[in-house]
N, C-alpha and C positions, 0 to 999 in steps of 0.2 A: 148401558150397552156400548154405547161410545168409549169408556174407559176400558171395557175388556177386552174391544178389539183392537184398542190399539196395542194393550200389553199383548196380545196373540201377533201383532203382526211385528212388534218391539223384537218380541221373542224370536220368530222366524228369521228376524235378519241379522241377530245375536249366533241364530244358530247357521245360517247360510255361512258366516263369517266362522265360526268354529269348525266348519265341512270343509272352508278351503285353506290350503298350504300353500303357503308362495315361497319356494327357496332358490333365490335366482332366478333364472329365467322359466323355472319347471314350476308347476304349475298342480296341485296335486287336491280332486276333490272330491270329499267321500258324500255319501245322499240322504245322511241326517235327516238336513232340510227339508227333501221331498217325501220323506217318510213323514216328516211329523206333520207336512203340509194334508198328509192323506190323515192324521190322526186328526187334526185339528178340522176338517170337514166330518169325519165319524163323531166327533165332540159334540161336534155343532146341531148336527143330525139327533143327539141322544138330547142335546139342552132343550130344544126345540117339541120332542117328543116328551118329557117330564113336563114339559110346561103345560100341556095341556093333557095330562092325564090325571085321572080325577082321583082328589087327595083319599078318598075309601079305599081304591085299589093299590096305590101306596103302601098304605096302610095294611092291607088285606099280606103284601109282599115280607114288609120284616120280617118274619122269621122263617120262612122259607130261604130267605135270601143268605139272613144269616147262617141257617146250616149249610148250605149249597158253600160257602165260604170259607166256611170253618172247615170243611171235609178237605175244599183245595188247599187248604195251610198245611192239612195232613198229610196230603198228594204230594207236593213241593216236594216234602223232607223225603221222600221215597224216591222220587224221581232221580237221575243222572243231575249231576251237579253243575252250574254252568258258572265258568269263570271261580270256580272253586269254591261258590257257594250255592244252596237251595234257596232260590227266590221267585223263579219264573219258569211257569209251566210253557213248553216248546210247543209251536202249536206249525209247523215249517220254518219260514221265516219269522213268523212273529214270535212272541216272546209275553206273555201274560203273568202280571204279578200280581198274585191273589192279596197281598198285605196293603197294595195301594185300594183296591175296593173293601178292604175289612172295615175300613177307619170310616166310611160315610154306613156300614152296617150296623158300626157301633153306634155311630151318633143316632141312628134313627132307634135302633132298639135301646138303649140310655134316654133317649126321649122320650120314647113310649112307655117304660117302666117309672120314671120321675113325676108325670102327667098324669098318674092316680089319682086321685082324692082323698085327702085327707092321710097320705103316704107317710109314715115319719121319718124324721132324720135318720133312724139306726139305719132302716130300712134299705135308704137310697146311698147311705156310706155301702151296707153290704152289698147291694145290689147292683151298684155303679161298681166296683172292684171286681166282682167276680166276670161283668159282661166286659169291663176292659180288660182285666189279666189272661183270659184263657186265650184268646187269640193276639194278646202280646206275648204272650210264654211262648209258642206257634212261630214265631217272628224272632224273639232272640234266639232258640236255635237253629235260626238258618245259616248263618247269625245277621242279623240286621237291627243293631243301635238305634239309627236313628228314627226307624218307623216303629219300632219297641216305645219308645221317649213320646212318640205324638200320641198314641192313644191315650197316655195318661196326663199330654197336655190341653187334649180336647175334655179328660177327667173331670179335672176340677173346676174348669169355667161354668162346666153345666151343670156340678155338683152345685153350685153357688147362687147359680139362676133359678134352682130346684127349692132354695131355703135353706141351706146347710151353711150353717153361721164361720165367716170369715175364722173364728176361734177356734171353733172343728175342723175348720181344714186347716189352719197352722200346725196345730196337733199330730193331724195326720203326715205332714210333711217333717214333723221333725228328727224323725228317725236318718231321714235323710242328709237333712241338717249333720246330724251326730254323726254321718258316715264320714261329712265332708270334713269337721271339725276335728275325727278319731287319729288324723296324725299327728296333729299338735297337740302336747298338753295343754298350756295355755290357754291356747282358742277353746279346747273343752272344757275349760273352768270357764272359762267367760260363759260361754253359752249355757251352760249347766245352770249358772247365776241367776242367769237372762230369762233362761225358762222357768225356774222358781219361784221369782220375781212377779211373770207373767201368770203362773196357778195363784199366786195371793192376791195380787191383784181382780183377779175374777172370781175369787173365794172358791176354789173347787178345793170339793171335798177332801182329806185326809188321806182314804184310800185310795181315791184315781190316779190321787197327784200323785201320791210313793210310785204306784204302779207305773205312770208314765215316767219320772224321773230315773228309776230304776232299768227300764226298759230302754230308754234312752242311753244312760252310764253302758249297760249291755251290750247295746252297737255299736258304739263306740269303741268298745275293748277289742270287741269280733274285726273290726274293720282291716285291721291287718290283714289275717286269712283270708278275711273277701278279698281283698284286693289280688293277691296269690291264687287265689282260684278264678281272675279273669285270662280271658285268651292273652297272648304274646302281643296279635296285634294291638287289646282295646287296652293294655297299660303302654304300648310305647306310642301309645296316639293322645292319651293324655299326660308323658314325658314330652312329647315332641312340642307338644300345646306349653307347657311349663317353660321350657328351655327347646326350640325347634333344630340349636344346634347339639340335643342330643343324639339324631339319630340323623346324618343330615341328605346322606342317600336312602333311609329307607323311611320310618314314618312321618321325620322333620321336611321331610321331602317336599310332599303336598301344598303346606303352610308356606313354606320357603319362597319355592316357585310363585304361589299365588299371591303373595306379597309382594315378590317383587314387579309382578305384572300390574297389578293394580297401582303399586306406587311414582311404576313406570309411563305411567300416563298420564299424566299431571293433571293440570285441569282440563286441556284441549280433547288430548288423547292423542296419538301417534296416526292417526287416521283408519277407516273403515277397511277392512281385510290386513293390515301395516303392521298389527301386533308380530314383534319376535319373538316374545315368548312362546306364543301360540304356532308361529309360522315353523318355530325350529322343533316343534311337540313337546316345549317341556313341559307344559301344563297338563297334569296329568286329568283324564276324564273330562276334558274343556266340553264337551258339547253334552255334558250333563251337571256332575255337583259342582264344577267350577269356570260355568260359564259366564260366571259375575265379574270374573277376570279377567274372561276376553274384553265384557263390555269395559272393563275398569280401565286396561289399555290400553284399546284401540278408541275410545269413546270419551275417556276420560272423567273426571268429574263431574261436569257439566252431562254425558252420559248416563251416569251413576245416579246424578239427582232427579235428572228428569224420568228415570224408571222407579228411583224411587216414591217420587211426587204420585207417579201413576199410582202404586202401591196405596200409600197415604191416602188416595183420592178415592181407592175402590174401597177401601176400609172403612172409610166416613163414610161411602154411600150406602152403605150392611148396617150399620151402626143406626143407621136415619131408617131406615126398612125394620128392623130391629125393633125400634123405639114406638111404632105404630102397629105393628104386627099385638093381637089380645089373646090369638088362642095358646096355649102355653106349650102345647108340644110342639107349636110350627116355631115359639118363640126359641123352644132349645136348641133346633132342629139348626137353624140359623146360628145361637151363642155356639155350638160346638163345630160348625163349619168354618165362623172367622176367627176362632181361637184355634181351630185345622192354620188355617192361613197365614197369621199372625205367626205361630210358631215356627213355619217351614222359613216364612222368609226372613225372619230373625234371626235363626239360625244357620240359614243358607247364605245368605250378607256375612255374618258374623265369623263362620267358618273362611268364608274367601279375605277377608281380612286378618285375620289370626285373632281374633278376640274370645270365638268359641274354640271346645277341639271338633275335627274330624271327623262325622259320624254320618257322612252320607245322605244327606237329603235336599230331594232336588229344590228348585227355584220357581213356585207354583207359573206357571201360562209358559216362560221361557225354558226350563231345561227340557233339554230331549227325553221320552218317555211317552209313551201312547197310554201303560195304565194309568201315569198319573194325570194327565190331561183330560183324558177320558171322566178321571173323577175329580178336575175342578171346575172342567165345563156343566157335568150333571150337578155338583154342588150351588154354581152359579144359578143354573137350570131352576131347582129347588126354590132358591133365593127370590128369583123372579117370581118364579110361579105362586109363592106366599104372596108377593107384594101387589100382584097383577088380581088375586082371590078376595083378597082385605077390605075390602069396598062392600062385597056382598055378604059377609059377617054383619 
């Protein structure tokens, strides 16, 4: 409890600092802060009430919850467009993103279907894809990458914790593999090799293997026209990720600025509200997908580690709760909320540094955002509330 509030309050002053502009003497501050000040009491109020709500009625809710969810994914794409995309149902001032509550509907219905008896592999490969694909299909065309990418990185942790052998899900990611490998020849003889290799070695059959090696070679050929058939923006955001001085006003942009912010604060940091980058607005979106860069600059290193530490610290303490938790759907329930978590901030770090590309997703407890706070305070909520129940098992 001690390490979540302190990320919550890390976060507020990450985000109080991203609300104010100092340029000269002028003085300029938007109310981010107190907005999320109010979410983060709504948060708190929702963790507090799943804590002690009893695990039957939980239970009794997935799938109600999920259709009520899935209709607003539909709702979204219908609605007037805000910011020139479909993500957020307008409710006056607020703003409700139905895809940040999809992904704790998914985990609980994925955990509820896995948690069968005696379920087999085939089963939970098809049944884990179809309950993650339909409301990520829902989600890339609003369009939204990066919350598209987390359902099926909450996918496969739980596929895994479910029984579904490490070699199964290689398999199933290799098509992927072959998309990433299909512009280099080279790189696809190698891996074509690699994967070969890997069917003799596991002895699989004659006929699977052709079928997979073939279907592999496949995607790889196709992978050109995929690529030609993404949007403008999502290939020059993985040009700009390659070489960011491809595009350097328009998708190298992001990268650019956030690099240099981060780089710009060494170890000390330039001090708390001090950021330029931030002060002069070039950091685009600062008080949401790259508010790692205010900390990175005004905060500096020594900043940077110590949220990271906190990070590290709440991760171990899921992992230990995890590890003693017996019933298996509270166990998946858990795998696919810290692999929710793991992925965002992996990703959310690795974007503000340029290591990943560009795909928008926030900074769990710290970026601004009320859906998604809302639902990492309930996942925390959850978390507890297994580990607070475990005694009376």
């Amino acid at each position: 409890m001690i390490i979540l509030l302190l990320l919550l309050v890390f976060g507020e002053l990450a985000l109080y600092s991203a609300s104010v502009q100092k340029v000269g003497e002028e003085i300029i501050v938007s109310d981010f802060y107190i907005k999320q000040l109010v979410w983060i009491i709504m948060g708190l109020a929702v963790f507090f009430t799943i804590l002690y709500i009893p695990d039957v009625i939980l239970d009794l809710l997935i799938v109600p919850y999920n259709i009520l969810i899935f209709l607003m994914l539909i709702l979204v794409l219908i609605l007037p467009s805000i910011k020139g995309v479909h993500r957020w149902i307008s409710l006056g001032s607020v703003h409700i993103q139905p895809s940040e509550f999809a992904k704790i509907g998914v985990i609980f219905l994925l955990a509820k279907v896995f948690s069968i008896k005696y379920i087999p592999t085939s089963k939970i490969v098809l049944f884990g894809f179809l309950i993650a694909t339909l409301p990520a299909l829902l989600v890339l065309i609003q369009p939204d990458l990066g919350s598209t990418l987390v359902f099926f990185a909450i996918l496969f942790p739980m596929m895994y914790f479910a029984g579904v052998s490490f070699f199964t899900l290689f398999i199933i990611v290799t098509p992927l593999i072959s998309i990433l490998v299909g512009f280099n020849i080279t790189y696809w003889i190698i891996f074509d090799i690699f994967l070969l290799l890997v069917l003799i070695f596991r002895k699989v059959s004659l006929l699977p293997a052709g079928a997979i090696l073939v279907g592999n070679a496949f995607i790889s050929l196709v992978t050109p026209f995929m690529w030609w058939s993404m949007h403008d923006y999502q290939r020059n955001r993985i040009l700009a990720f390659i070489n960011p001085k491809f595009d350097v006003l328009g998708s190298g942009y992001q990268i650019i600025q956030s690099k240099i912010a981060v780089g710009s604060g060494g170890i000390f940091g330039k001090g708390f509200l001090q950021g330029t980058q931030k002060n002069l607005n070039f950091l685009p979106e600062q008080q949401t997908d790259f508010i790692f860069s205010v900390i990175g600059e005004e905060l500096g290193f020594v900043g940077c580690f110590i949220l990271m530490l906190l990070f590290g610290a709440l991760i171990w303490r899921i992992v230990i709760i995890l590890r003693k938790i017996r019933i298996d759907r509270q166990r998946l329930i858990i795998v696919g909320i810290l692999a929710y978590f793991i992925f965002q901030i992996v990703v959310n770090i690795g974007m503000n540094i340029g290591i990943i590309p560009v795909v928008g997703i926030p900074l769990p407890f710290v970026s601004y955002g009320g859906s998604s706070l809302l639902l990492n305070l309930a996942s925390m909520g959850l978390i507890f509330k297994y580990a607070r129940e475990r005694s009376f098992v």
